[in-house]
C-alpha positions in Angstrom: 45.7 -1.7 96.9 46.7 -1.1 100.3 45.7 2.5 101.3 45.8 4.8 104.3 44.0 7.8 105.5 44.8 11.0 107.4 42.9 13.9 109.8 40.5 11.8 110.3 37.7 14.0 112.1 34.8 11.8 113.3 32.7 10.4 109.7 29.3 11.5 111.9 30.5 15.1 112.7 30.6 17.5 110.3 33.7 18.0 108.2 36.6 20.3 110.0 39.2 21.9 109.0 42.4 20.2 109.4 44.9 22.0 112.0 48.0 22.2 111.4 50.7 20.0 112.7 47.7 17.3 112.4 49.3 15.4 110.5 49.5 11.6 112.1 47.7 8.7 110.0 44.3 8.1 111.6 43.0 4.7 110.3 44.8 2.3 107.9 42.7 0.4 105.4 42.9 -1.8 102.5 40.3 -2.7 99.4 39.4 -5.6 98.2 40.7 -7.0 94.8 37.3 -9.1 94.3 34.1 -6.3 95.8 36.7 -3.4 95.8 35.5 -2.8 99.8 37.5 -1.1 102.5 38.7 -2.8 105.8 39.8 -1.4 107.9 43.4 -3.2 109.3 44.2 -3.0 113.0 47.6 -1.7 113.1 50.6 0.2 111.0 52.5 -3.1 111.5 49.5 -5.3 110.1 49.0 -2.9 107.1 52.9 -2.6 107.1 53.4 -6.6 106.8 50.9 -7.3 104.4 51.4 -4.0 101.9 55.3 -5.4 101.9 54.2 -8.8 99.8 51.0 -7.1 98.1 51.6 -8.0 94.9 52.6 -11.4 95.1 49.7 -11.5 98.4 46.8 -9.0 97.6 44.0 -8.3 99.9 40.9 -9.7 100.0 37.8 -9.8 102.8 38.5 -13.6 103.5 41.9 -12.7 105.0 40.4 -11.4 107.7 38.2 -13.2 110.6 34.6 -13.6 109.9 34.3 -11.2 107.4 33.0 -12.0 103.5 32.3 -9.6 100.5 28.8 -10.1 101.4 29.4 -7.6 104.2 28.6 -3.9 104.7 32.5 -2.1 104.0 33.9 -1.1 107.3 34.7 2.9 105.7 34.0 4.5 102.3 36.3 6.3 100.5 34.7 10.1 100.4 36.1 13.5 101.3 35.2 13.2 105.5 38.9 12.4 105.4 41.9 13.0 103.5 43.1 9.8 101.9 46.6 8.4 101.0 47.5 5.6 99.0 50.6 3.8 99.9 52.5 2.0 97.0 52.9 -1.7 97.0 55.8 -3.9 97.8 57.7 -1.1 100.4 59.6 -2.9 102.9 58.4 -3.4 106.7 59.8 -1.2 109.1 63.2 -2.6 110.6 62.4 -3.9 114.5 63.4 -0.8 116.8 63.1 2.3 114.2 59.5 4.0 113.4 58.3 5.3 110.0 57.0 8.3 110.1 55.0 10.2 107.2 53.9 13.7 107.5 51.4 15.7 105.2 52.6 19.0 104.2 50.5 22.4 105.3 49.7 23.0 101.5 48.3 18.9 101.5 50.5 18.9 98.3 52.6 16.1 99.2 53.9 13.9 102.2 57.4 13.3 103.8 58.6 10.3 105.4 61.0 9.8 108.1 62.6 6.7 110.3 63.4 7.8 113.7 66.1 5.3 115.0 65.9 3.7 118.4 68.1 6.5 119.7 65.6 9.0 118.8 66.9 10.1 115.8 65.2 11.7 112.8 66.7 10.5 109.2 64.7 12.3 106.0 66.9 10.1 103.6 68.7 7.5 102.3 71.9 9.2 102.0 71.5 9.4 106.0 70.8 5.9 106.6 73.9 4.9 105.2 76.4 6.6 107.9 74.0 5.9 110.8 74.1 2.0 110.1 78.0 2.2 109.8 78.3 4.1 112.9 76.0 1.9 114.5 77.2 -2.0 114.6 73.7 -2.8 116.5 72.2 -2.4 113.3 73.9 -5.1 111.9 72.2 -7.3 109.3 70.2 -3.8 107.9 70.9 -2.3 104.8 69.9 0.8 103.4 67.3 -0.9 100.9 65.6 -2.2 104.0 64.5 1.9 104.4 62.0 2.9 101.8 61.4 6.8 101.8 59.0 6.6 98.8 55.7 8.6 100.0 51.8 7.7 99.8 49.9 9.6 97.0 47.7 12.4 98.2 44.2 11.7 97.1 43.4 15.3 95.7 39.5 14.9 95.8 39.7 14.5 99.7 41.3 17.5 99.9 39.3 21.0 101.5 38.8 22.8 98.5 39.7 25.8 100.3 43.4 24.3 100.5 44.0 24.9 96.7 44.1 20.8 96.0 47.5 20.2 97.2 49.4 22.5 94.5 52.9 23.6 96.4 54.6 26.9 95.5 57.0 25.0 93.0 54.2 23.4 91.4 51.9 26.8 91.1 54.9 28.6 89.4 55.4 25.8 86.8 52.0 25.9 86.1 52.0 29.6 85.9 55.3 29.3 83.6 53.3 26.8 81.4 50.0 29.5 81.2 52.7 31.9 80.2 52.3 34.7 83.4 55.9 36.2 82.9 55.4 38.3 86.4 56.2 34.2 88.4 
């Protein structure tokens, strides 16, 4: 499956801890389906094209030039970096607008955002909608063509000392669940 990665510090350096607001995706990267390797792909609209038709086109070394399974992987999945994995089968972003995803200060989860050719942030679907009416430039898009569904946080890359990703909401429930009344 297509994945990504974020705070990226260097893999030779020793392991930092991530600053906040450091939040842009470092190095995007996809694993094999046949030796289960990471590549590294060039650009978020390489990774972008090819993670739109994965299922139907899934990744393997061959796809890209001169490279075999027989080769060394280009990065290893381990805990130098926080990895994301993006679901399959999300649409490419429409020519002129940006995706943007952000990881949250408690690592529990990630936003995403399109920011339009004018420079505006949307957060949602429900504010897709108005800006294509009001915008007849944008003819030909449709809201499906906007997918705000968010890569997984891989919770063993996390710094321990960052609790594992567990927001507020989630500590309480689990604190509900373990029956501490004082939540």
């Amino acid at each position: 499956m297509a994945e990504k990665m974020k705070k990226n510090p260097s893999p030779s350096r020793k392991r930092q801890a991530p600053q906040a607001g450091d939040t842009s995706v470092i190095v995007y990267a996809a694993q094999c389906g046949d030796c289960f390797k990471w590549r590294v792909i060039p650009t978020q609209e390489e990774f972008e094209d090819m993670r739109s038709r994965f299922i139907e086109d899934p990744f393997f070394c061959n796809k890209i030039a001169d490279v075999c399974c027989d080769d060394p992987a280009d990065i290893e999945y381990d805990d130098t970096r926080i990895w994301v994995i993006d679901k399959p089968n999300l649409p490419k972003t429409p020519a002129g607008f940006q995706r943007q995803l952000v990881l949250r200060r408690d690592f529990s989860k990630m936003d995403a955002y399109y920011v339009t050719p004018a420079g505006t942030r949307m957060r949602s679907s429900t504010q897709v909608a108005p800006f294509l009416e009001a915008n007849p430039q944008c003819e030909g898009l449709s809201v499906s063509d906007f997918a705000f569904a968010v890569p997984k946080v891989m919770e063993d890359t996390i710094p321990g000392k960052f609790g594992k990703g567990l927001s507020s909401a989630n500590k309480k429930i689990k604190a509900l669940t373990e029956g501490d009344d004082d939540v």
